[in-house]
NUBA-131209 format. One line per field, with one value per residue: x, y, z of N, C-alpha, C in turn; residue number from 1; chain; residue in three letters. Coordinates in steps of 0.05 Angstrom, whole numbers, plus 5000, padded with zeros to 4 digits. Atoms other than C-alpha are relative to their C-alpha. Last residue first. Layout:
<rs>
n_x: c(X, ...)
n_y: c(Y, ...)
n_z: c(Z, ...)
ca_x: c(X, ...)
ca_y: c(Y, ...)
ca_z: c(Z, ...)
c_x: c(X, ...)
c_y: c(Y, ...)
c_z: c(Z, ...)
seq: c(NUM, ...)
mol: c(A, ...)
type: c(ALA, ...)
</rs>
This chain:
<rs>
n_x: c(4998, 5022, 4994, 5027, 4998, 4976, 4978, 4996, 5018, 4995, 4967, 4997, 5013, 4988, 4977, 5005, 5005, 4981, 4987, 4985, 5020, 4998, 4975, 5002, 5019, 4990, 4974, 4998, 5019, 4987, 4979, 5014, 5010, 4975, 5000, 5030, 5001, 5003, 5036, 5038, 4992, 5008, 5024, 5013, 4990, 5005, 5023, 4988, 4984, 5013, 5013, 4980, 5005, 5020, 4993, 5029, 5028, 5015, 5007, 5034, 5019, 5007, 5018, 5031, 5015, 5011, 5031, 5013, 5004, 5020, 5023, 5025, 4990, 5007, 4973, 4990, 4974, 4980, 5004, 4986, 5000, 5025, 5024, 5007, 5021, 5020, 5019, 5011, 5017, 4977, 4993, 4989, 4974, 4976, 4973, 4994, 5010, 4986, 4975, 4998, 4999, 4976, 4979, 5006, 5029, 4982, 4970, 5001, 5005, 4979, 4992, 5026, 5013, 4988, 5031, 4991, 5010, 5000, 5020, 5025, 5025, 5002, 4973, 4997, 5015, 4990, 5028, 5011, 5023, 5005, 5020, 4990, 4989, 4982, 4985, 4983, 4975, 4969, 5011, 4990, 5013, 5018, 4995, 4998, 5018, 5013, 4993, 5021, 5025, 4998, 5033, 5016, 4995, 4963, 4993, 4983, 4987, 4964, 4983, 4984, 4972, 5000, 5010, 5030, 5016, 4988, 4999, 5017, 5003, 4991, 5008, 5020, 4989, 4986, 5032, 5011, 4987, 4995, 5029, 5010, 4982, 5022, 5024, 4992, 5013, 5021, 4996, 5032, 5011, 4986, 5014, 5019, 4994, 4987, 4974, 5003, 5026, 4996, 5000, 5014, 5027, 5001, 4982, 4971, 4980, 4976, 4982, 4973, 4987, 4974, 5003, 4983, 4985, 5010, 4994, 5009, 5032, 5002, 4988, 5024, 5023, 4998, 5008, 5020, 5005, 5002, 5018, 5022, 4993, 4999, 5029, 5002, 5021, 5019, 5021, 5009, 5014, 4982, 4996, 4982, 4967, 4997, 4977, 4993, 4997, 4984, 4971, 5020, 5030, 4981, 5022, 5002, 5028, 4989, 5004, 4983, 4971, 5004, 4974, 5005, 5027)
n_y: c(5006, 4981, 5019, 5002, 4987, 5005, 4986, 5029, 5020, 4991, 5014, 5022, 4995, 4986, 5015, 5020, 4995, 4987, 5021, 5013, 5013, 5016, 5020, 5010, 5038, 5022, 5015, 5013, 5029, 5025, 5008, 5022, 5019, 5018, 5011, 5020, 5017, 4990, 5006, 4988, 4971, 4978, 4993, 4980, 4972, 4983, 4990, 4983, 4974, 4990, 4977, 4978, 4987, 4983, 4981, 5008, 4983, 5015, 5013, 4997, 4996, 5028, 5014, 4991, 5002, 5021, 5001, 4998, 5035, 5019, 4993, 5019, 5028, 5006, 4995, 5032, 4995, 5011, 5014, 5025, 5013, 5033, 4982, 4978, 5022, 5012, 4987, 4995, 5030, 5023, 5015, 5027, 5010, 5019, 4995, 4981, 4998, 5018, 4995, 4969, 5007, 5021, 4976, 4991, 4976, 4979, 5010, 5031, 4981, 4992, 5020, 5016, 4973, 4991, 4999, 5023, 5019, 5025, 5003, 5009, 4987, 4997, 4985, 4972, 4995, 4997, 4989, 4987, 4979, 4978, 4994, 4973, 4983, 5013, 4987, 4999, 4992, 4993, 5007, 5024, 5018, 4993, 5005, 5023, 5013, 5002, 5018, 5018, 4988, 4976, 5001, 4986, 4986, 5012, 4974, 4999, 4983, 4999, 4985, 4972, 5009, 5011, 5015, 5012, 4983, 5016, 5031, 5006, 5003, 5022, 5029, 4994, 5014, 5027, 5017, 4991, 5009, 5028, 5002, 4994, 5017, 5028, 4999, 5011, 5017, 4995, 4972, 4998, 5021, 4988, 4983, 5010, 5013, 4969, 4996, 5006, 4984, 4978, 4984, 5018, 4987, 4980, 4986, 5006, 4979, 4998, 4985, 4986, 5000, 4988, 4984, 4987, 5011, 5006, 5026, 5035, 4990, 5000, 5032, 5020, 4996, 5025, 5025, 5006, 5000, 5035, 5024, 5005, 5005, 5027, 5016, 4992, 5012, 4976, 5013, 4984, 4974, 4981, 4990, 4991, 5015, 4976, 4982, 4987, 4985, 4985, 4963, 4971, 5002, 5016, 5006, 5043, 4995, 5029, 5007, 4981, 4978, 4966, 4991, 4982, 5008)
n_z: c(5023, 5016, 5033, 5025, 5033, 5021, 4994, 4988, 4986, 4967, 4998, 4993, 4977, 4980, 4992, 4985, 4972, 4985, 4994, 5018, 5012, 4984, 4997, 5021, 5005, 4974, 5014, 5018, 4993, 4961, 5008, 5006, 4979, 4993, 5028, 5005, 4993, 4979, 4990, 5014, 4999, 4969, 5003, 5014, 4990, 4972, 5009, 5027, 4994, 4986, 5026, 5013, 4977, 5001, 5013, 5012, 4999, 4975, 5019, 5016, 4976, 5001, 5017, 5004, 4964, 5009, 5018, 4980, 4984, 5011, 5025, 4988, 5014, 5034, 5012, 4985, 5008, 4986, 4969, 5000, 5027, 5007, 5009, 4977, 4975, 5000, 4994, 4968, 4987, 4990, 4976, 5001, 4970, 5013, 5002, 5007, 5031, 5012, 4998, 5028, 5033, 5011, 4992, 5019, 5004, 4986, 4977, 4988, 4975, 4982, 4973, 4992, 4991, 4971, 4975, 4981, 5017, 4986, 4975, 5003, 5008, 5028, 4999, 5007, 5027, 5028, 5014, 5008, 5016, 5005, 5016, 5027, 4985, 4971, 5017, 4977, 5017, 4981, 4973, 4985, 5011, 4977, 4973, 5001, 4990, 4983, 4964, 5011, 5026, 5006, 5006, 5008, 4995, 4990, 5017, 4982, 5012, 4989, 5009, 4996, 4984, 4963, 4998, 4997, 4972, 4976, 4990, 4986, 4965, 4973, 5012, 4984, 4973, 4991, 5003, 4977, 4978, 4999, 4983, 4964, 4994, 4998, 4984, 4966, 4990, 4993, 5013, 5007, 5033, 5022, 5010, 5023, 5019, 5018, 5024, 5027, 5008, 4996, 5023, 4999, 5007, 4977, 5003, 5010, 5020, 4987, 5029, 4990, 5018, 5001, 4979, 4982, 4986, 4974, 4995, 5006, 4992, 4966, 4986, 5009, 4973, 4969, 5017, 5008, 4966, 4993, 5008, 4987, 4983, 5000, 5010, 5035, 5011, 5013, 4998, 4981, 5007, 5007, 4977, 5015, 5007, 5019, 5000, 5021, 5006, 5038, 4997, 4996, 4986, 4976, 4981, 4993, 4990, 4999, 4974, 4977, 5007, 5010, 5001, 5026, 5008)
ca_x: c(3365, 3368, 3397, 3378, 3433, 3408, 3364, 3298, 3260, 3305, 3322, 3242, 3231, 3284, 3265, 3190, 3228, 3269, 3208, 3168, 3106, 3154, 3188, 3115, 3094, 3161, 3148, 3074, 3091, 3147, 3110, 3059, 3110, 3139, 3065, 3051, 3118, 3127, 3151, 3203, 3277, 3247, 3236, 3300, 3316, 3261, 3276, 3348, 3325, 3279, 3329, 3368, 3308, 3289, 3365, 3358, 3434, 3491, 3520, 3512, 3574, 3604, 3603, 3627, 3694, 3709, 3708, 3756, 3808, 3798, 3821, 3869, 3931, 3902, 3894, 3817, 3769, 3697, 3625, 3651, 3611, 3588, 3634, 3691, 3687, 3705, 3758, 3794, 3802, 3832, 3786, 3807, 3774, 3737, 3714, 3641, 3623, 3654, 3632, 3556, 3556, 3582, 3530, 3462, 3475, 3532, 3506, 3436, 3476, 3516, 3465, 3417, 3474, 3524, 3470, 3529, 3533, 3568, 3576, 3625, 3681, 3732, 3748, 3673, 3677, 3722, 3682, 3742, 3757, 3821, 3845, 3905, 3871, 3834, 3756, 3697, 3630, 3573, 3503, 3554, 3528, 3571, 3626, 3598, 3597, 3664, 3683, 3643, 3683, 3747, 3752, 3832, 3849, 3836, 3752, 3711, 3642, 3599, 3524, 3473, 3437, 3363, 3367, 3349, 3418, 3450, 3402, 3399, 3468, 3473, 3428, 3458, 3516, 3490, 3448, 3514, 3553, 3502, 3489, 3564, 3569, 3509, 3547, 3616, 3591, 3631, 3696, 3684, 3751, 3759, 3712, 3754, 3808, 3770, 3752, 3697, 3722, 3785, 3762, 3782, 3847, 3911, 3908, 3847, 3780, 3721, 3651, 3629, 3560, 3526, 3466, 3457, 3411, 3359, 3408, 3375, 3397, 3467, 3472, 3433, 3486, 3539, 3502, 3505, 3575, 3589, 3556, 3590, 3663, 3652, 3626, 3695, 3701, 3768, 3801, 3869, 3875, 3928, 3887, 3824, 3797, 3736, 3725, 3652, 3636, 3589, 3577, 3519, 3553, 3626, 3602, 3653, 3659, 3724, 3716, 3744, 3739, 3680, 3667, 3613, 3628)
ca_y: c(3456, 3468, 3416, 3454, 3444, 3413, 3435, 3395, 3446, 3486, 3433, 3433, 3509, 3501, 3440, 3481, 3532, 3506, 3464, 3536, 3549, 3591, 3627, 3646, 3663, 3704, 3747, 3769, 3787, 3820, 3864, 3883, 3912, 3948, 3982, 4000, 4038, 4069, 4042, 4071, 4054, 3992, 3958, 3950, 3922, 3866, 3841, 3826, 3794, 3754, 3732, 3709, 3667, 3644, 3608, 3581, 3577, 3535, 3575, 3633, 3593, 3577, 3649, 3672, 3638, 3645, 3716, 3707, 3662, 3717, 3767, 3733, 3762, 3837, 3833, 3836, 3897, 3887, 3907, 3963, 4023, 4036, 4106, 4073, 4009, 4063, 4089, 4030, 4008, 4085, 4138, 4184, 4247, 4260, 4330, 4332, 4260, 4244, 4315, 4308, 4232, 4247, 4311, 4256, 4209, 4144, 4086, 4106, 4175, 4119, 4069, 4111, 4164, 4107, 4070, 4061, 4131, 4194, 4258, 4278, 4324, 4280, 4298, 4298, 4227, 4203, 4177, 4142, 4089, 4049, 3976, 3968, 3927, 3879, 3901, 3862, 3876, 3846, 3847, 3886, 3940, 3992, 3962, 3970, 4042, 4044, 4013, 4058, 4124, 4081, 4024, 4007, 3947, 3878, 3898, 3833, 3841, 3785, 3787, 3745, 3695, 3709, 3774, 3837, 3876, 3833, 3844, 3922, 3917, 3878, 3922, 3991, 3962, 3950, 4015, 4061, 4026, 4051, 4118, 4128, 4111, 4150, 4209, 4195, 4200, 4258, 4227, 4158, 4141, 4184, 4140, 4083, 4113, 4139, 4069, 4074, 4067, 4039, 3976, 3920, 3943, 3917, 3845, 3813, 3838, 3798, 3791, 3732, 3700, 3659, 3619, 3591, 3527, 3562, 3594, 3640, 3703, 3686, 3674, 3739, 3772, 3736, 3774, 3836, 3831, 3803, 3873, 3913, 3888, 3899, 3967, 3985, 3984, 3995, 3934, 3981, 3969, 3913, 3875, 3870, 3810, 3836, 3770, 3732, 3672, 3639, 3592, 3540, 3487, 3514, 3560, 3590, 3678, 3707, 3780, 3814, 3766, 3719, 3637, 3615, 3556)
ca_z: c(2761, 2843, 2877, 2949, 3003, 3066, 3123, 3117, 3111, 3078, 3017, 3010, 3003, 2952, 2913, 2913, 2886, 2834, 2804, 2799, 2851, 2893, 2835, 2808, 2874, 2890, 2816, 2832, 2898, 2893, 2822, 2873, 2920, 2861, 2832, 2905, 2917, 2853, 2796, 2752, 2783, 2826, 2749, 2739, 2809, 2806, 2733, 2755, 2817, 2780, 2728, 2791, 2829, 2756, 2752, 2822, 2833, 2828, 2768, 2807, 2856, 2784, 2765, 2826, 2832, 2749, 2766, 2829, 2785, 2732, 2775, 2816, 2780, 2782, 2861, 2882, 2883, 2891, 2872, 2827, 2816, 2884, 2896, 2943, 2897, 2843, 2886, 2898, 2832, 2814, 2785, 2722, 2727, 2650, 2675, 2651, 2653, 2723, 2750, 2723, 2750, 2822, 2829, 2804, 2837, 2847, 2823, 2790, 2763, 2727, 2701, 2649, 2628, 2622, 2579, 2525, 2505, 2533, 2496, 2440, 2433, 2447, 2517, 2524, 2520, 2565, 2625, 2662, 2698, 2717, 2737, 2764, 2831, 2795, 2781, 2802, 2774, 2792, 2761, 2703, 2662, 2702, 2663, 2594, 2611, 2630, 2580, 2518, 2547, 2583, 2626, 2632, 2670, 2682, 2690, 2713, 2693, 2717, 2688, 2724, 2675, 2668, 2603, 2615, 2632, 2579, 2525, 2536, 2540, 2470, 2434, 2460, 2436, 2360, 2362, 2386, 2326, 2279, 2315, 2303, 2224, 2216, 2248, 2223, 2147, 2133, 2144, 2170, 2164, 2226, 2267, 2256, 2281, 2343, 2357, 2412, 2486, 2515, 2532, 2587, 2567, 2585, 2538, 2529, 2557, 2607, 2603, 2649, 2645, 2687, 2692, 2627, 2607, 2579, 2518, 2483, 2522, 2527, 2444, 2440, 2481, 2434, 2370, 2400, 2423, 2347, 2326, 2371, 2352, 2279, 2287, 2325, 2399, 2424, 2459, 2465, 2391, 2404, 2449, 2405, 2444, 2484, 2511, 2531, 2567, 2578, 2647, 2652, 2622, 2596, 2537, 2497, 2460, 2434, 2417, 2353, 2302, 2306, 2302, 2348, 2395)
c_x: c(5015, 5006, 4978, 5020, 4983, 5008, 5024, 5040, 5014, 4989, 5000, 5021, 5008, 4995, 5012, 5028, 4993, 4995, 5027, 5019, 5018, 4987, 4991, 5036, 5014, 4978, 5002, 5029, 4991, 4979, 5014, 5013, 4975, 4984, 5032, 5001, 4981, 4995, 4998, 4982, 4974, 5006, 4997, 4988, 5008, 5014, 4988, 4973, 5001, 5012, 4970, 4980, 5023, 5007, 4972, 5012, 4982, 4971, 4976, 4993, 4968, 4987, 4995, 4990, 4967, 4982, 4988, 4974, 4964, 5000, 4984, 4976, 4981, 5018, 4996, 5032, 5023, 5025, 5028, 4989, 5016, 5000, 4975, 4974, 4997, 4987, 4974, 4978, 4986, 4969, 5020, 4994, 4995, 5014, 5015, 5033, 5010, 4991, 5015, 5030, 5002, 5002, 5026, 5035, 5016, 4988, 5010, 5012, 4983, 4984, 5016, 5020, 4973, 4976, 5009, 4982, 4995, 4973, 4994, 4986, 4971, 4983, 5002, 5032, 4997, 4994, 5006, 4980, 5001, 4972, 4989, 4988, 5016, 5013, 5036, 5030, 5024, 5025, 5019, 4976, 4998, 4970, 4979, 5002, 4985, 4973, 4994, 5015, 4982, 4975, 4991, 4973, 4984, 5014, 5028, 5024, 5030, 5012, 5030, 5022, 5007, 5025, 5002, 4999, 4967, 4996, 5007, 4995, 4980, 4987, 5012, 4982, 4979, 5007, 5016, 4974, 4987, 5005, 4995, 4974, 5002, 5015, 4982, 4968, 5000, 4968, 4967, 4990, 4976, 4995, 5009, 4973, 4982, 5008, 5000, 5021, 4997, 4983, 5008, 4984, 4982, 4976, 4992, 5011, 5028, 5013, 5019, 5004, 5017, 5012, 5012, 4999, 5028, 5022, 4984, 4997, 4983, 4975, 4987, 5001, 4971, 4976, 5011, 4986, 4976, 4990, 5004, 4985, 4973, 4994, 4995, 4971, 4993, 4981, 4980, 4967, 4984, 4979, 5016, 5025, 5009, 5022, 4998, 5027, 5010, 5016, 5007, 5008, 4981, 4968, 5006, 4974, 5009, 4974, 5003, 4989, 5007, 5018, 4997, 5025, 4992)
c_y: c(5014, 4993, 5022, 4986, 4998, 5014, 4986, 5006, 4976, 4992, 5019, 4999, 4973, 5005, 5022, 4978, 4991, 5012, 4999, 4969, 4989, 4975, 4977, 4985, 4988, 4984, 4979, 4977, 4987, 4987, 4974, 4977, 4978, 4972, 4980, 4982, 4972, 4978, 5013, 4993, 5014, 5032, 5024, 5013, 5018, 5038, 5031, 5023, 5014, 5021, 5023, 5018, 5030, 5021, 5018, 5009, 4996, 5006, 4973, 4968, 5018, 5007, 4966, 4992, 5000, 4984, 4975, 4999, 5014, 4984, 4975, 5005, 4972, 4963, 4991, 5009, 4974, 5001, 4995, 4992, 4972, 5002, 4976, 5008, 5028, 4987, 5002, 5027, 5007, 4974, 4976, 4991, 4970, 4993, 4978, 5009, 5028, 5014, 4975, 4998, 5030, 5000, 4985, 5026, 5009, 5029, 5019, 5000, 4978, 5022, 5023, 4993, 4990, 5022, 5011, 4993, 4971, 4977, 4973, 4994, 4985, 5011, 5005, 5008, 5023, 5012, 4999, 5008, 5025, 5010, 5024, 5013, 5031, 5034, 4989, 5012, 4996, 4998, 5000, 4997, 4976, 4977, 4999, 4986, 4969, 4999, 5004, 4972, 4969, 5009, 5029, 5004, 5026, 5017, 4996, 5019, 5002, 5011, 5008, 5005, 5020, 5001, 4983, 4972, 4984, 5012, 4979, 4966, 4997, 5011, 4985, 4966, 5002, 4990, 4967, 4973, 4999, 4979, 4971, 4980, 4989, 4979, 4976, 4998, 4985, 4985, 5006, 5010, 5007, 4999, 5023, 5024, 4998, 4999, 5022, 5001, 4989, 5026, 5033, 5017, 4982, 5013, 5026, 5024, 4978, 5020, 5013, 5013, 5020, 5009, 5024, 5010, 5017, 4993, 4993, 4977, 4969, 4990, 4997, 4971, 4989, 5011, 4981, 4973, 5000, 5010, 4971, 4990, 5002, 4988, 4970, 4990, 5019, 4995, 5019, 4986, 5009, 5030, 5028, 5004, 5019, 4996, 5013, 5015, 5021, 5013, 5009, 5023, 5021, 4992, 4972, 5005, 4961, 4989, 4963, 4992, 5009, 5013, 5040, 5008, 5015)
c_z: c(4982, 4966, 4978, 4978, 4986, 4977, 4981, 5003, 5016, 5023, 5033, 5010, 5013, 5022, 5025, 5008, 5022, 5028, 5019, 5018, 4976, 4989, 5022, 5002, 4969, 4998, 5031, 4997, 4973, 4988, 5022, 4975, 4983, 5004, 4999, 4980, 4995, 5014, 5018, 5018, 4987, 4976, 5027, 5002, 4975, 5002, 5020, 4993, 4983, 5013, 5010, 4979, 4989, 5024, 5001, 4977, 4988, 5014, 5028, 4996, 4993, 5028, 5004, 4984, 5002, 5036, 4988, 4976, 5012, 5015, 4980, 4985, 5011, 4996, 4962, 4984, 5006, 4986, 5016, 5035, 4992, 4975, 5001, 4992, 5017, 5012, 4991, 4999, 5016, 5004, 5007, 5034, 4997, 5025, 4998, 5008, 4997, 4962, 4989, 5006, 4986, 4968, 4990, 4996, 4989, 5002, 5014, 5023, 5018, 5017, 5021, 5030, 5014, 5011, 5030, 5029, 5021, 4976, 5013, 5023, 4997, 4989, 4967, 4994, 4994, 4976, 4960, 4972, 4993, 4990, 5000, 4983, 4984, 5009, 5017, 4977, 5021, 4981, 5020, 5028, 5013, 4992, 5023, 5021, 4995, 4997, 5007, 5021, 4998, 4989, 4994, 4993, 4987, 4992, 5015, 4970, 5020, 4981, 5025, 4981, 5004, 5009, 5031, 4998, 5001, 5019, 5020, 4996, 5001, 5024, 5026, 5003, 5011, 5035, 5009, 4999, 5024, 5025, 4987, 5015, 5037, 5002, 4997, 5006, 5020, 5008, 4997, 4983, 4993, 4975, 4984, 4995, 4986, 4973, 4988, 4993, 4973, 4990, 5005, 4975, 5007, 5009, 5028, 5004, 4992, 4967, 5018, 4973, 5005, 4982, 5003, 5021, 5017, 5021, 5032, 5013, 4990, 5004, 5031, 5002, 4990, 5021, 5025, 4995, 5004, 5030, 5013, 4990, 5020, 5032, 4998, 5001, 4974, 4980, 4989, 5003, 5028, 4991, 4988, 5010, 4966, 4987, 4984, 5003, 4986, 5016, 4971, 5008, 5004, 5017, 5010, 5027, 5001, 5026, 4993, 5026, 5024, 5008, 4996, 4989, 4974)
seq: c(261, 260, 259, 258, 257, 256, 255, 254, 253, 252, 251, 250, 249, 248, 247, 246, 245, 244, 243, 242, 241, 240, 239, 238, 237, 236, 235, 234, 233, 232, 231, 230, 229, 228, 227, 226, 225, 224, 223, 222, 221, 220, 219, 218, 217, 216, 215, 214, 213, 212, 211, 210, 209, 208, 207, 206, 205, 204, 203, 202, 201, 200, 199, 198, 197, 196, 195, 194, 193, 192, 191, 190, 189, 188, 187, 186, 185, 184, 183, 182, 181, 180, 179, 178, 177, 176, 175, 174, 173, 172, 171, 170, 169, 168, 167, 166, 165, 164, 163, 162, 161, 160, 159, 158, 157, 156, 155, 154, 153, 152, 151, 150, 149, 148, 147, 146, 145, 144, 143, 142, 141, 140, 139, 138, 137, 136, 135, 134, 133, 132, 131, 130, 129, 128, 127, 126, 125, 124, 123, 122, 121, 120, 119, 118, 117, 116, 115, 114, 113, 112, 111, 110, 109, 108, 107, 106, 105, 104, 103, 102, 101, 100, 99, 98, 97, 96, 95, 94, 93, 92, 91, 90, 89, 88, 87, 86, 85, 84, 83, 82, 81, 80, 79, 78, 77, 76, 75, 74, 73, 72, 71, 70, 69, 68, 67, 66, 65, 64, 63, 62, 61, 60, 59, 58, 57, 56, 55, 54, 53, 52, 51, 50, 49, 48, 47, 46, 45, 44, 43, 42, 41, 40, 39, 38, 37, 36, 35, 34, 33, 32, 31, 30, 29, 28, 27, 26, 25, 24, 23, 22, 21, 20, 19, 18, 17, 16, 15, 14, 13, 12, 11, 10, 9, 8, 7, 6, 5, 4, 3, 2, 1)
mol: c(A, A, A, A, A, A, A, A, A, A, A, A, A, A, A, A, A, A, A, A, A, A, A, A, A, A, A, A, A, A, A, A, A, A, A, A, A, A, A, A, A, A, A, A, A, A, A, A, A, A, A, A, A, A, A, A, A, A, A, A, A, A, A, A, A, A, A, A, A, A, A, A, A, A, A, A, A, A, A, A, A, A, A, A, A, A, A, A, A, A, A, A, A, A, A, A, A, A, A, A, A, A, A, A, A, A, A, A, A, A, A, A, A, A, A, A, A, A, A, A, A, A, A, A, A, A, A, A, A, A, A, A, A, A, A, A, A, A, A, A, A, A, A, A, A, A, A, A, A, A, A, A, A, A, A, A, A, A, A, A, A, A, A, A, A, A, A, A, A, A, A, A, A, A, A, A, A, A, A, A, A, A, A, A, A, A, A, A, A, A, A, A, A, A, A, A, A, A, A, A, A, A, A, A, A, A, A, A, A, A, A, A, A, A, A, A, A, A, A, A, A, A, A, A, A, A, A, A, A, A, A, A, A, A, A, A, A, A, A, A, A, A, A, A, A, A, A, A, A, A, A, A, A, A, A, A, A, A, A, A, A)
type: c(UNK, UNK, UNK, UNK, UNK, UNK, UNK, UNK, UNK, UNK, UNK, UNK, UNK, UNK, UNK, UNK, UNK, UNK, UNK, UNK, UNK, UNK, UNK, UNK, UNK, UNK, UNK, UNK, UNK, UNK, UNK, UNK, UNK, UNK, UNK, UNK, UNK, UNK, UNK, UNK, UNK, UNK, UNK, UNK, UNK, UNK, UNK, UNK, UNK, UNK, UNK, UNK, UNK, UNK, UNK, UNK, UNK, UNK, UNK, UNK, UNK, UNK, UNK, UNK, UNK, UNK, UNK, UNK, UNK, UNK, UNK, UNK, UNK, UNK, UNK, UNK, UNK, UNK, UNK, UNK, UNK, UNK, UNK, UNK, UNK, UNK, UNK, UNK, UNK, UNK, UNK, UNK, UNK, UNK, UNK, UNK, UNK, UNK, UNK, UNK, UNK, UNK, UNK, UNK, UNK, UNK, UNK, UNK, UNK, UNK, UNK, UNK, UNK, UNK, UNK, UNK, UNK, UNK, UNK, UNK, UNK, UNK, UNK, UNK, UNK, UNK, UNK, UNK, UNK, UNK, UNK, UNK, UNK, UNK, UNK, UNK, UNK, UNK, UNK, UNK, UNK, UNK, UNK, UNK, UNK, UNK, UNK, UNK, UNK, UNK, UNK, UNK, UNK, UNK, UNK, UNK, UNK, UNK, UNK, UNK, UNK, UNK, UNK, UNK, UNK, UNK, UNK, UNK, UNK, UNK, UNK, UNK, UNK, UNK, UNK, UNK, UNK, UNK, UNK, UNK, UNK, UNK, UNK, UNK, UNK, UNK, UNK, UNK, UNK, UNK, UNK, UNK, UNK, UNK, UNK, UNK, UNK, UNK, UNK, UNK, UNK, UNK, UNK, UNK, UNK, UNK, UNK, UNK, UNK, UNK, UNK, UNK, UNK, UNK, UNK, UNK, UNK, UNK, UNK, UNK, UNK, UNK, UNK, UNK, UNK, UNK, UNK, UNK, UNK, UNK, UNK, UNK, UNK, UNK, UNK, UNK, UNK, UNK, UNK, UNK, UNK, UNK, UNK, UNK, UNK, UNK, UNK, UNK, UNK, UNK, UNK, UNK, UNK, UNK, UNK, UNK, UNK, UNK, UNK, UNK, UNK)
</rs>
């Protein structure tokens, strides 16, 4: 649909989706690579008609962090070179953490420094079986990024996230689903079968009753009880009173599948 270099971006009705498609550089996120990711999460966000959207990797990597390399080149102009790049992703996630269509993150191996927290970005994440995490970033003298320091003590508190970020330990598949950073673990040659699985079973979905969710379990990490619970109720009249909802209250009523829009 769009044309752009280092990811590879289509739209299949009410399914995007996106590839990290450097393979030969380890999928390592250059400036180029967070701008188009920027620029496809605005695509996402636009589009009424999506439900669903799948970010996936080429090749071994689903990323292996920033481009070292390219931050070399930088030479004394790493830093605004950095907080560039940093602005561009930060961009996307907070686009794809806010906008309606769930977010499917399916991770086909390595998820390194600016992977993993790309990863933890995911409404569901499913990882295949060879697939790896780690932090990364202090190894290179620098400090996390990427909204890991927002999502990961979140997923796993506050003791898990200082010892992933401060000693770089490599998890396995399995032991991220152990911690709650991956919804699910599946063999690496099913992997995309299982991520194209879920995204068409969203795709079947209210799309408000999702972007509602979404909204919902931001907002729990700031509000207090009172200022949630009134939040609920705002957001479930405004899905029950939409064209999706009333088809939905109707399809249970009368005990059949909803036809939702």
């Amino acid at each position: 649909m769009s044309n752009f270099e280092h990811i590879k971006f289509e739209k299949q009705g009410a399914i995007a989706k996106i590839e990290l498609n450097r393979p030969d550089a380890a999928n390592g996120l250059d400036t180029l690579m967070a701008s188009e990711l920027k620029q496809a999460a605005r695509l996402c966000d636009g589009d009424p008609e999506l439900k669903a959207v799948i970010l996936s990797a080429s090749g071994r990597f689903l990323c292996a962090g920033g481009d070292i390399k390219q931050m070399l080149s930088q030479g004394e102009a790493v830093g605004d070179a950095i907080k560039s790049l940093a602005d561009d992703l930060h961009s996307a996630i907070s686009i794809l953490s806010r906008m309606q269509a769930a977010l499917i993150v399916a991770v086909n191996g390595v998820a390194a420094g600016a992977g993993f927290s790309i990863a933890m970005v995911g409404d569901i994440v499913l990882a295949g079986e060879s697939a790896s995490f780690t932090m990364a970033y202090t190894r290179a003298g620098l400090c996390p990024d990427g909204s890991s320091s927002y999502f990961l003590p979140r997923l796993v508190g506050l003791r898990r996230a200082q010892e992933l970020m401060l000693t770089n330990r490599t998890l396995s598949a399995a032991e991220a689903c152990e911690l709650g950073l991956v919804t699910r673990v599946v063999a690496d040659d099913e992997l995309q079968a299982e991520a194209d699985r879920v995204a068409s079973e969203l795709a079947r979905g209210a799309r408000l009753s999702t972007a509602y969710v979404k909204k919902l379990l931001l907002a729990s990490a700031e509000n207090d009880l009172e200022t949630q619970m009134e939040l609920e109720g705002q957001l479930v009249a405004q899905c029950a009173a939409s064209p999706d909802g009333r088809e939905g209250i109707q399809a249970f009523v009368e005990k059949r599948k909803p036809d939702f829009n």
